[in-house]
Steps between C-alpha positions, in 0.01 A plus 500: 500500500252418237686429200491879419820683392589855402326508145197308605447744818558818248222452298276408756567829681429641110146332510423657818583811377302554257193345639516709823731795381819636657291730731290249593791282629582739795118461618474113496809494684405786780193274521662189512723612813199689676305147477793334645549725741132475583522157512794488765314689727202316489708179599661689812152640605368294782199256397235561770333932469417540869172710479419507836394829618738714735333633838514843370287388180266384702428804667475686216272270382251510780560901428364525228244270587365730764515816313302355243205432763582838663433631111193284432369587835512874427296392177220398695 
């Protein structure tokens, strides 16, 4: 592939274990997957977020609206 055999690939699997540690290994690679993972589903995700509200929102907005006058109002 790169000009890399056996002995060459053996002490560069060495090198990264001692800068990261065996333990260490298992978490870069649990990362690794979960970013690639992440990344897979971001592709299949649709482009456009529709935020336009649903009717039902909307009523619940305009709720809220008027109990907040009916609140204020009983301030007063």
């Amino acid at each position: 592939m790169f000009g890399l055999g056996i002995g060459e690939m053996v002490i560069i699997l060495l090198i990264v274990i001692v800068v990261f540690g065996a333990g260490r290994i298992g978490d870069i690679g649990g990362d690794l997957g979960r970013a690639i993972r992440n990344f897979r589903k971001a592709l299949s995700e649709p482009d456009a977020i529709d935020v336009t509200p649903k009717p039902d929102d909307a009523k619940r907005e305009e709720a809220k609206k008027d109990e907040a006058k009916a609140a204020e109002a009983e301030r007063k």
